[in-house]
Backbone as numpy.savetxt, mean C-alpha at the origin, in Angstrom:
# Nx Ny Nz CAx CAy CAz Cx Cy Cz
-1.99 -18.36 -6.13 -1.39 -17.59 -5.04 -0.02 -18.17 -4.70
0.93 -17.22 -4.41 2.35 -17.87 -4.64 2.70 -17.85 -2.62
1.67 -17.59 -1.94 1.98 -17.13 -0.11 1.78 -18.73 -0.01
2.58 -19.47 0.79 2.41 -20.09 1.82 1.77 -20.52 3.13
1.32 -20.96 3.85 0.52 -20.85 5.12 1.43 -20.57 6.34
2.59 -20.48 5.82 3.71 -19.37 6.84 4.16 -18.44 6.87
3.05 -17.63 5.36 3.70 -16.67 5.09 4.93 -15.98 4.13
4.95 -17.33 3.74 6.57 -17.07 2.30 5.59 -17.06 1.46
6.68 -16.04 0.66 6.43 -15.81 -1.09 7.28 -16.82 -1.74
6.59 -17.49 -2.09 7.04 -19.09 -3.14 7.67 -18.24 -4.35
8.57 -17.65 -4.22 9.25 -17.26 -5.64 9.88 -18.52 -6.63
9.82 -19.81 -6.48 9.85 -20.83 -7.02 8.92 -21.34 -7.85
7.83 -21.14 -6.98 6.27 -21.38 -7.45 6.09 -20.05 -8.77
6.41 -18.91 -8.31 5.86 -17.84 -9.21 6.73 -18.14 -10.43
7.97 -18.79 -10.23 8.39 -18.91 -11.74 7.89 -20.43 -12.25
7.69 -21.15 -11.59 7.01 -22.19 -11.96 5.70 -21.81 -12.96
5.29 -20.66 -12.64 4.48 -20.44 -12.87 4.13 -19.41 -14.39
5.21 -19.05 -14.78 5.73 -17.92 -15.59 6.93 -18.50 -16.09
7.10 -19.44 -16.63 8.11 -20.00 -17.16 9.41 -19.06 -17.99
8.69 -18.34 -18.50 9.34 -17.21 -19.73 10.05 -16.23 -18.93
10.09 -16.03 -17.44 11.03 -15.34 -16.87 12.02 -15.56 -16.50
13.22 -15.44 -17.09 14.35 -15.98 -16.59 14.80 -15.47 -15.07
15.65 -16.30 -14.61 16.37 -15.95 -13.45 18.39 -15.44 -13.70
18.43 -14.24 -12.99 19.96 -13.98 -13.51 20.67 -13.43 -12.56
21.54 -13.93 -11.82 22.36 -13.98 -10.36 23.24 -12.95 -10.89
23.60 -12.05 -10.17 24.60 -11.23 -10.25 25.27 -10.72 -8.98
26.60 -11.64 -8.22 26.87 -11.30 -7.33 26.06 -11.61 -6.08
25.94 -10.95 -4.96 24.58 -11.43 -4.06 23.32 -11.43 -4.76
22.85 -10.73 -5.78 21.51 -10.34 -5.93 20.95 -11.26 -7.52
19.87 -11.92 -7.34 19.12 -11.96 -8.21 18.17 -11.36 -9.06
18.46 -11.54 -10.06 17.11 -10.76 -10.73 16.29 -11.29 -11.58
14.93 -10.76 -11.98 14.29 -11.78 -12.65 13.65 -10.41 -13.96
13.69 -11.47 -15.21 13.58 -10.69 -16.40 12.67 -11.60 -17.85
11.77 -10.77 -17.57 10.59 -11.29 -18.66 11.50 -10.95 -20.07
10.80 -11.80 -20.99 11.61 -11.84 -22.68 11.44 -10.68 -23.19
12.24 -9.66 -24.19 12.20 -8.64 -24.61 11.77 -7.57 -23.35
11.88 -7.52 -22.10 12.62 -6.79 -21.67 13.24 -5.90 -20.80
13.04 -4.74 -21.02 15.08 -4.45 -20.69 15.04 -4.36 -18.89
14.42 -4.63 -18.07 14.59 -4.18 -16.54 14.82 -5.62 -15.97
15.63 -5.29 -15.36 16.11 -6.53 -14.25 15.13 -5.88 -12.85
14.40 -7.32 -12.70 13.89 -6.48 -11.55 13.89 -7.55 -10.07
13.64 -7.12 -9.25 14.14 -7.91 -8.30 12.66 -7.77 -7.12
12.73 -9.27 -6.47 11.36 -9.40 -6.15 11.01 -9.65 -4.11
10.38 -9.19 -3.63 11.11 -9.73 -2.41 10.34 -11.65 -1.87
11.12 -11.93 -0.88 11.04 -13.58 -0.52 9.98 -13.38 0.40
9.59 -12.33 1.06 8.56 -12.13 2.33 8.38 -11.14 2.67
6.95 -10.59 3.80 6.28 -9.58 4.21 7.58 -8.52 4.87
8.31 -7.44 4.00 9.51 -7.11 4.92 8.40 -5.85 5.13
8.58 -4.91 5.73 7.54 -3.73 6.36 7.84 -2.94 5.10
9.19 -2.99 4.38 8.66 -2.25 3.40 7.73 -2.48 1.96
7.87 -3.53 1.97 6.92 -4.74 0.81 5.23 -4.63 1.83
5.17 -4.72 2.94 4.00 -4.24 3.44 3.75 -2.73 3.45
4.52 -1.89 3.39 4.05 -0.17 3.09 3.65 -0.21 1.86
4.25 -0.94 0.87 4.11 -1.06 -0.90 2.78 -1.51 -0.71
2.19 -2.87 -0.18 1.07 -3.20 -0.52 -0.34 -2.39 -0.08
-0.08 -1.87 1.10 -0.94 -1.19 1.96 -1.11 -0.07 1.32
-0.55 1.13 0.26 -0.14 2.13 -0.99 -1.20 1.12 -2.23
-1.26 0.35 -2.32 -1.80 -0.53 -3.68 -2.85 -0.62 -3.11
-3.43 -0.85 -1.94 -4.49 -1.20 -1.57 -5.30 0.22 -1.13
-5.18 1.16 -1.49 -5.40 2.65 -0.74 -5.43 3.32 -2.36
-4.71 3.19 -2.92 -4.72 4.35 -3.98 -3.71 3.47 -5.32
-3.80 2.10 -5.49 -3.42 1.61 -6.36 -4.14 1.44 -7.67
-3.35 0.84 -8.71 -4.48 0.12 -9.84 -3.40 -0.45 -11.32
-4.11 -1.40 -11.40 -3.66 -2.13 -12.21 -4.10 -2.09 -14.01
-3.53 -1.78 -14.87 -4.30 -1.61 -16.13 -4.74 -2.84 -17.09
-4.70 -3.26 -17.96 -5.66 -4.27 -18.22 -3.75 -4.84 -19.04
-4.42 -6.41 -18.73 -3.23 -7.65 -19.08 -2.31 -6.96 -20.47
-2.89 -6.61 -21.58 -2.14 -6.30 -22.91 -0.86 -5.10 -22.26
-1.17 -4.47 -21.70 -0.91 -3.06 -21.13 0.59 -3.11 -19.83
0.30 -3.93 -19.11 0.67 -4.65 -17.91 1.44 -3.20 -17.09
0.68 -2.63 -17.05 1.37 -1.32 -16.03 0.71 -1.35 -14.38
1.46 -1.33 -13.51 0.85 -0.67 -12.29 1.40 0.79 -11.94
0.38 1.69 -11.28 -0.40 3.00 -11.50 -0.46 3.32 -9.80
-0.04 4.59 -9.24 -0.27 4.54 -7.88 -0.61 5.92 -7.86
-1.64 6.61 -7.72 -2.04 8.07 -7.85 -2.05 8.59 -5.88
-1.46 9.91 -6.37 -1.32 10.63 -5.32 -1.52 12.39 -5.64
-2.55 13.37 -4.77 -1.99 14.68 -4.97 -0.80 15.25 -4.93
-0.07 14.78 -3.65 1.26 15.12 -3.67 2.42 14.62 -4.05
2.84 15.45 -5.26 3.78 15.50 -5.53 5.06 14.90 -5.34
5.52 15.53 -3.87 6.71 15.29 -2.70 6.23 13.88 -2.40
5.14 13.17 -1.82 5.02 11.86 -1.75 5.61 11.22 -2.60
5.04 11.24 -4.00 5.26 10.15 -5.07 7.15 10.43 -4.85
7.92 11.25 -4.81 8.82 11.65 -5.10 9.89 11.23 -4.05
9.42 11.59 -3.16 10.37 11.02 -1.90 10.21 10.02 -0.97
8.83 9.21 -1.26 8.37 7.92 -1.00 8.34 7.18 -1.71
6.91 7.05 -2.49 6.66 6.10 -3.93 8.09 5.43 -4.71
7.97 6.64 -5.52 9.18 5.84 -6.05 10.83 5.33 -5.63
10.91 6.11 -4.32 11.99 5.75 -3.98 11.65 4.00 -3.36
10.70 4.46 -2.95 10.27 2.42 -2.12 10.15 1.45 -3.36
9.70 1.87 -4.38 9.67 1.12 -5.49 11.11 0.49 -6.14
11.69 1.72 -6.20 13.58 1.26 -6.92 14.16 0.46 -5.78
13.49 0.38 -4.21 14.40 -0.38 -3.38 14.06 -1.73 -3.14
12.65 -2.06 -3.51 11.54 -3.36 -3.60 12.24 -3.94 -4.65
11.70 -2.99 -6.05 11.90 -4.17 -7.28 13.08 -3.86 -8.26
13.93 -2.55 -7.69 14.53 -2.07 -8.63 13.94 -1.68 -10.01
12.98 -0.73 -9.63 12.34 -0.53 -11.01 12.01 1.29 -10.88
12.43 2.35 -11.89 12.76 3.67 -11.62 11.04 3.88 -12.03
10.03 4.02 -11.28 8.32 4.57 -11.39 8.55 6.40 -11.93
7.59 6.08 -13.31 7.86 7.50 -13.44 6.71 8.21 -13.32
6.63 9.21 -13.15 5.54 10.36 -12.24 5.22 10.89 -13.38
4.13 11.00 -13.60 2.92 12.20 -14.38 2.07 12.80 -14.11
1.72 14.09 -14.66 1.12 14.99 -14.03 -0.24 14.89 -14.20
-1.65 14.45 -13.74 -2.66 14.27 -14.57 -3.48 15.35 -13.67
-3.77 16.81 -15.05 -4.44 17.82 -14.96 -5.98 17.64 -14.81
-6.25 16.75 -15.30 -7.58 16.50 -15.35 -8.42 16.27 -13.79
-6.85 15.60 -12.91 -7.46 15.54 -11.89 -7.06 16.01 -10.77
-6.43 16.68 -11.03 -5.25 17.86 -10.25 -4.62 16.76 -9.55
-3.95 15.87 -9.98 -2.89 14.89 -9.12 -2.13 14.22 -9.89
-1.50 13.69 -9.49 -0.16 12.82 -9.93 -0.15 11.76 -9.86
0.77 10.76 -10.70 0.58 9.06 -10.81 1.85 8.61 -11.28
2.45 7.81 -10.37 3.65 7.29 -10.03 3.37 5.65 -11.62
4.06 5.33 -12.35 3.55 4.55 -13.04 4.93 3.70 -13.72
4.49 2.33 -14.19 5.70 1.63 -14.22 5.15 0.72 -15.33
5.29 0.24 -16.58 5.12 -0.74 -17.35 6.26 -1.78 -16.98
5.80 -3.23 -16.20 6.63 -4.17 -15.91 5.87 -5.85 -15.94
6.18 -6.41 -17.18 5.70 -7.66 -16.96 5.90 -8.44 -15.74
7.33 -8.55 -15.63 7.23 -9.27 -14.05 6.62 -8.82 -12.82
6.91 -7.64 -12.60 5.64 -6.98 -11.47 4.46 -7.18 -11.42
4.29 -7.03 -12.46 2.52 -6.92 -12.65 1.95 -8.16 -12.33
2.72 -9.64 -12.97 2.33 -10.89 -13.12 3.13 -11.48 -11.51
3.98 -10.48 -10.77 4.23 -11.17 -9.38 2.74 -10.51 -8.71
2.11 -9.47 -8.70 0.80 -9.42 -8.05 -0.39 -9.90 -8.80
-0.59 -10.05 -9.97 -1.91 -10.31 -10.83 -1.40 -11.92 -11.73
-1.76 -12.94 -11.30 -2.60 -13.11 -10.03 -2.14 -13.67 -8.97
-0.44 -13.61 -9.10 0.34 -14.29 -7.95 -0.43 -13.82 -6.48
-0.52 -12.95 -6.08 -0.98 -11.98 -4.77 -2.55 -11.74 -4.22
-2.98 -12.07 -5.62 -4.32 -12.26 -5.38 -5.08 -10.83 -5.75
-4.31 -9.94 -6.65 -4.66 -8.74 -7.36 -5.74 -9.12 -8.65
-5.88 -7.96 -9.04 -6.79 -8.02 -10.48 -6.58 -6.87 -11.05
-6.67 -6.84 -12.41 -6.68 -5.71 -13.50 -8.03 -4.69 -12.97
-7.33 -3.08 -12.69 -8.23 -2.32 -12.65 -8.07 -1.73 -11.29
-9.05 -0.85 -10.54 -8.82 -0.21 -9.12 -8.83 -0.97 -8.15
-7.77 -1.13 -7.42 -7.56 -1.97 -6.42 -8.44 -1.48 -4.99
-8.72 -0.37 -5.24 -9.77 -0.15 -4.33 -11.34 -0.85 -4.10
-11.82 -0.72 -5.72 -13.06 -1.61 -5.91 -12.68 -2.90 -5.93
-11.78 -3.51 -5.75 -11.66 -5.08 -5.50 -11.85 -5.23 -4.13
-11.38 -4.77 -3.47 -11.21 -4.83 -2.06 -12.34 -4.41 -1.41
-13.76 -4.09 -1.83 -15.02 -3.72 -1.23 -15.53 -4.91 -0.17
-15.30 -5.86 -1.01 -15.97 -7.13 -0.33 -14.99 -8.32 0.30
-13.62 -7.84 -0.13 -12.84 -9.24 0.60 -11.71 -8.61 0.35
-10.52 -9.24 1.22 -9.15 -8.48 1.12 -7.88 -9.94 1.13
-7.08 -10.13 0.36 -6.46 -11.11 0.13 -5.87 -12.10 1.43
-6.35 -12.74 1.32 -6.35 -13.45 3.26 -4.69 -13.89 3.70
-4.37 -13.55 2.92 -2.30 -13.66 3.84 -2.35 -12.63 4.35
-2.99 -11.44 4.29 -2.94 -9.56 5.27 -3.38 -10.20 6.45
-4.46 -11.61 6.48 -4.83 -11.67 8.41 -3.61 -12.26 8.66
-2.61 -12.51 8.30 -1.69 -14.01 8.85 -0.54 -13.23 9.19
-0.40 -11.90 9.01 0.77 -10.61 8.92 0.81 -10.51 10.71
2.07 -10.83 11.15 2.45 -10.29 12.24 2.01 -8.79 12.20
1.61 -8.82 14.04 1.16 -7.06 14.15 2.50 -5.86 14.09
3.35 -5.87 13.52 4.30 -5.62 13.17 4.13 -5.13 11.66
4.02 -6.39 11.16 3.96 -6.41 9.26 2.89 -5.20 9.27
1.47 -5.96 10.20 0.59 -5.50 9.59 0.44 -4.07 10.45
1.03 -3.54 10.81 0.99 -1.81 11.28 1.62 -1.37 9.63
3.01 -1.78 9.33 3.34 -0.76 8.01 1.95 -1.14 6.96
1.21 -1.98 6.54 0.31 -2.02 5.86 -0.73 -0.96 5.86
-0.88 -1.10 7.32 -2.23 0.06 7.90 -1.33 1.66 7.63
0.41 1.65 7.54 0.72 2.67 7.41 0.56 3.39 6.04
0.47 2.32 5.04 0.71 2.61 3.76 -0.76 3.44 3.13
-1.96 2.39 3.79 -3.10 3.10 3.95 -4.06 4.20 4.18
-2.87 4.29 5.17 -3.81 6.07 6.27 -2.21 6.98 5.62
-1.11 6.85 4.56 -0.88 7.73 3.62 -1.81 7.77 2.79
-2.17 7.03 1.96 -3.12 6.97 0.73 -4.48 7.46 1.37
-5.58 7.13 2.15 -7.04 7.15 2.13 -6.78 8.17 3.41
-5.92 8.33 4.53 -6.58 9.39 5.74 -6.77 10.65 5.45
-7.39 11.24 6.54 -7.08 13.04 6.23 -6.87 13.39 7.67
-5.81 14.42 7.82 -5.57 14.70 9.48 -6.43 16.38 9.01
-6.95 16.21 9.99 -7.26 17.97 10.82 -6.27 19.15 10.57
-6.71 19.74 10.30 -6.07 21.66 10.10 -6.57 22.04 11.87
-7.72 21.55 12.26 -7.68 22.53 13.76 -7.35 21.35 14.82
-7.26 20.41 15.08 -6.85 19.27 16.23 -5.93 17.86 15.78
-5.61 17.59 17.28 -4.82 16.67 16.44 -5.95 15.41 16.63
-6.24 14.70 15.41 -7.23 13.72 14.42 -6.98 13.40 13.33
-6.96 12.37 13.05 -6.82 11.31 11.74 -7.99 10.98 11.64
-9.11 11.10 10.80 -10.23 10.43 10.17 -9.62 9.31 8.83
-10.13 8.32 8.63 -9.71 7.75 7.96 -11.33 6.64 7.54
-11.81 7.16 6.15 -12.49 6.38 5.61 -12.43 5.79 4.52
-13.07 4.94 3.91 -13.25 4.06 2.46 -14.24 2.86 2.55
-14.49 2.78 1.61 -15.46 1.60 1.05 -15.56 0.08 1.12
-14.34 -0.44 1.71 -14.13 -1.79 1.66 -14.31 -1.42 3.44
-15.89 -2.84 3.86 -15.71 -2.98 4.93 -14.41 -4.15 5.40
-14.28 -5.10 5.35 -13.00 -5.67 5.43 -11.63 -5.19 6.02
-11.32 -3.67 5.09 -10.49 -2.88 5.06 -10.53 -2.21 6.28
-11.92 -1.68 6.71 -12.00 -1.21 8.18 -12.28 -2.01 9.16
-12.65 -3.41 9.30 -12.60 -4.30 10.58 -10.71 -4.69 10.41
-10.45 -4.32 9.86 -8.80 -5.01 9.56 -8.30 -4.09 10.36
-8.50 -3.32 10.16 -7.89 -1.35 11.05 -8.53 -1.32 12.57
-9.50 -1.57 12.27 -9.77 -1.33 14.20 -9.92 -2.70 14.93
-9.81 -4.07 14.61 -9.15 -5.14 15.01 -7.47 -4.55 15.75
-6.87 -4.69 14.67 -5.57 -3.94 14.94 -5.13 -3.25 16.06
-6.52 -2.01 15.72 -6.07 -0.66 17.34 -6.51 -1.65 18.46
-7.96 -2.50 18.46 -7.77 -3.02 19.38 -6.84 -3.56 20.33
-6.07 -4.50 19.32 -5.03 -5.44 19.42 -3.90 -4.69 20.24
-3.59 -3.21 20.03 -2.50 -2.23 20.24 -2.96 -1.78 21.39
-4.69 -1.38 21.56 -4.84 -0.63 22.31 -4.93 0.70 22.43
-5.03 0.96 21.07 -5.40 2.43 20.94 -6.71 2.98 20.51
-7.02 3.92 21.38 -8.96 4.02 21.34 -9.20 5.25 20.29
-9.78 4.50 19.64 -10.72 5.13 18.12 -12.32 5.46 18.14
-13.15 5.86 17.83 -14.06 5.88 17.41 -14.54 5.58 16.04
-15.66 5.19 16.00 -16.47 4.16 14.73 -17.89 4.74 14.04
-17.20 6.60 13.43 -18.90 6.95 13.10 -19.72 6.32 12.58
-19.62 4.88 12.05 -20.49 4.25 11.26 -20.04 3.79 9.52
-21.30 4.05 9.05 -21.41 3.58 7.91 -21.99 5.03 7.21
-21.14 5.62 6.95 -21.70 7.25 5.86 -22.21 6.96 4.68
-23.19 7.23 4.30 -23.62 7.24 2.54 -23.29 7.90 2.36
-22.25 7.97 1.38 -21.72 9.55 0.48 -21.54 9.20 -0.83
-20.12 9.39 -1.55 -19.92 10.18 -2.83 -20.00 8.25 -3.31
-19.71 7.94 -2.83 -20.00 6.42 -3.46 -20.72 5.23 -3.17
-21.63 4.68 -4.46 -22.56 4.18 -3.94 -22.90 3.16 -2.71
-21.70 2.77 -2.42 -21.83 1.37 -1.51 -21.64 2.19 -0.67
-21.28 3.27 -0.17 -21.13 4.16 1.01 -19.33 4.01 1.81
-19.68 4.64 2.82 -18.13 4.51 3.41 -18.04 4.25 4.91
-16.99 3.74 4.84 -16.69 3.01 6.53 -15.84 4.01 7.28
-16.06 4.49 8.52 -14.78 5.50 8.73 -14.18 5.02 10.33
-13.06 5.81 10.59 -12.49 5.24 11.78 -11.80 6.71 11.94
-11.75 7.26 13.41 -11.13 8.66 14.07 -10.46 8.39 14.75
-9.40 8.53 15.15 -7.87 8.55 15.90 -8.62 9.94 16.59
-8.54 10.30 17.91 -8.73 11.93 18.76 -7.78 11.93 19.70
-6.83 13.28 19.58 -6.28 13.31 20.67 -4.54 12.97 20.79
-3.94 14.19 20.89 -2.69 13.71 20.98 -2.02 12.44 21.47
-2.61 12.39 22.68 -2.25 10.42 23.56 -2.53 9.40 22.61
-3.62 9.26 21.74 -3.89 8.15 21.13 -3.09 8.07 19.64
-2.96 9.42 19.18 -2.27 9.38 17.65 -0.57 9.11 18.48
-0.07 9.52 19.26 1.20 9.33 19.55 1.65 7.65 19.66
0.49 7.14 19.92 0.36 5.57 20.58 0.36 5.26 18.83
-0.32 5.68 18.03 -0.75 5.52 16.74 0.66 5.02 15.86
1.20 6.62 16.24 2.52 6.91 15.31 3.42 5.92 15.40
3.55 5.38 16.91 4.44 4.73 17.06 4.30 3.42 16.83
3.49 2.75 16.12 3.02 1.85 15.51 3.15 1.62 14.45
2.64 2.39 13.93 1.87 3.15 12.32 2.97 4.42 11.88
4.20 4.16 11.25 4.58 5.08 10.64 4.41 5.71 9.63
3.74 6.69 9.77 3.10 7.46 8.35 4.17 8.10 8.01
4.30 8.43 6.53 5.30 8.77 5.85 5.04 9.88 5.14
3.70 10.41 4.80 3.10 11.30 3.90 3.14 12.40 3.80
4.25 13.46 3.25 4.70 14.63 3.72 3.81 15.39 4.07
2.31 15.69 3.40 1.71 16.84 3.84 0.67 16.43 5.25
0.50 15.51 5.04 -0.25 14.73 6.88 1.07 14.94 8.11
2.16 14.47 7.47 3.16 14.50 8.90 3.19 16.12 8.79
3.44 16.96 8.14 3.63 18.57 8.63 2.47 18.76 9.01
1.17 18.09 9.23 -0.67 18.85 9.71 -0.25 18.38 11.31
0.46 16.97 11.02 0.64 16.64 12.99 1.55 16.77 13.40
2.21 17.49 13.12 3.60 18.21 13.73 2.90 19.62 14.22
1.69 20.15 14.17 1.08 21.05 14.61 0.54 20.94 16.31
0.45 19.35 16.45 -0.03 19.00 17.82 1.28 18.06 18.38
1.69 16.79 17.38 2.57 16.17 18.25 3.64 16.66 18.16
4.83 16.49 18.88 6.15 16.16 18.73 6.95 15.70 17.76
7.92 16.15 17.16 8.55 16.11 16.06 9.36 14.73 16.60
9.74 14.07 16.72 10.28 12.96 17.54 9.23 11.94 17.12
7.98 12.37 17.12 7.05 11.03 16.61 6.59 11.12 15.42
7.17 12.05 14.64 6.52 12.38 13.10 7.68 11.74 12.44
């Protein structure tokens, strides 16, 4: 793990660690570049909210493909997301252009990037693993996310309730479930912390076997308290709550 107990990304350590990546200054900016090849990519030093929207996106709807391969994979239905989020947050993180494919099979789309240094700054710098970052995260969640100022850790929870929520067609409500309990004491710790009142249907058995954890936002007052926390970014959720809130908080 390349985090600190203050919270820095030991980018010293990670090349300590990866010897074969060179380092190459150009002007203010550094970049760092695995052998044979061609992307200069650039890495960040700490939790900035947008390196926490990136992770909180990885942790919601990420995945990693196996070591020979070294691609990370970020699936989304929409389109306009991957397009005017995803990859734009990606070219501004690591400088790296994520290219989008259409996968029919599952009527959605997947933002995708073959990058040795990326891959090997989260797997196992970050405390990632090869494969769905969702099923890693069932039982434990990489312990620098508790140490995240409530700040950091709102864009995290934002990156999340893009990827895993669903808002309402008839009220204004955010349901937001998944499988990693962890993932949901992390989320309503949080509202606590903020002060914004949720409800806790439980523990649902559904489409997957370990079942699902869920958490409900009700009510214009509490999603407004939400928003302003929690900036969701997700084009087709912000046009469902622009039906109840104020365009000013979307």
């Amino acid at each position: 793990m390349i985090v600190d107990n203050k919270n820095h990304i030991d980018l010293k350590k990670f090349l300590r660690n990866n010897p074969d990546i060179r380092t190459i200054k150009c002007g203010n900016e550094i970049y760092y570049q695995a052998k044979k090849s061609p992307y200069y990519v650039t890495l960040p030093h700490s939790f900035s909210h947008n390196f926490c929207r990136f992770v909180g996106i990885l942790l919601g709807d990420g995945n990693f493909s196996d070591e020979d391969d070294k691609r990370i994979l970020i699936t989304d239905k929409c389109k306009e997301y991957h397009k005017n989020v995803i990859i734009p947050l990606a070219k501004y993180l690591f400088n790296l252009d994520f290219n989008l494919y259409p996968d029919g099979n599952r009527n959605s789309y997947y933002s995708h990037k073959k990058s040795s240094v990326l891959y090997r700054f989260f797997i196992p710098s970050l405390g990632f693993r090869p494969g769905s970052v969702r099923k890693q995260i069932i039982n434990e969640i990489p312990e620098y996310l508790y140490d995240l100022d409530v700040y950091q850790k709102a864009h995290v929870i934002a990156g999340l309730f893009d990827a895993e929520s669903k808002v309402s067609l008839k009220q204004a409500q955010i349901d937001f479930s998944i499988s990693s309990r962890p993932i949901w004491e992390y989320i309503y710790q949080f509202l606590d912390y903020v002060g914004i009142k949720y409800s806790l249907p439980g523990r649902r058995e559904g489409r997957r076997p370990s079942g699902e954890y869920e958490i409900c936002i009700t009510g214009r007052y509490n999603i407004e308290i939400f928003l302003d926390f929690v900036p969701m970014k997700h084009p087709e959720k912000i046009k469902r709550l622009k039906k109840f809130i104020p365009l000013t908080r979307c």
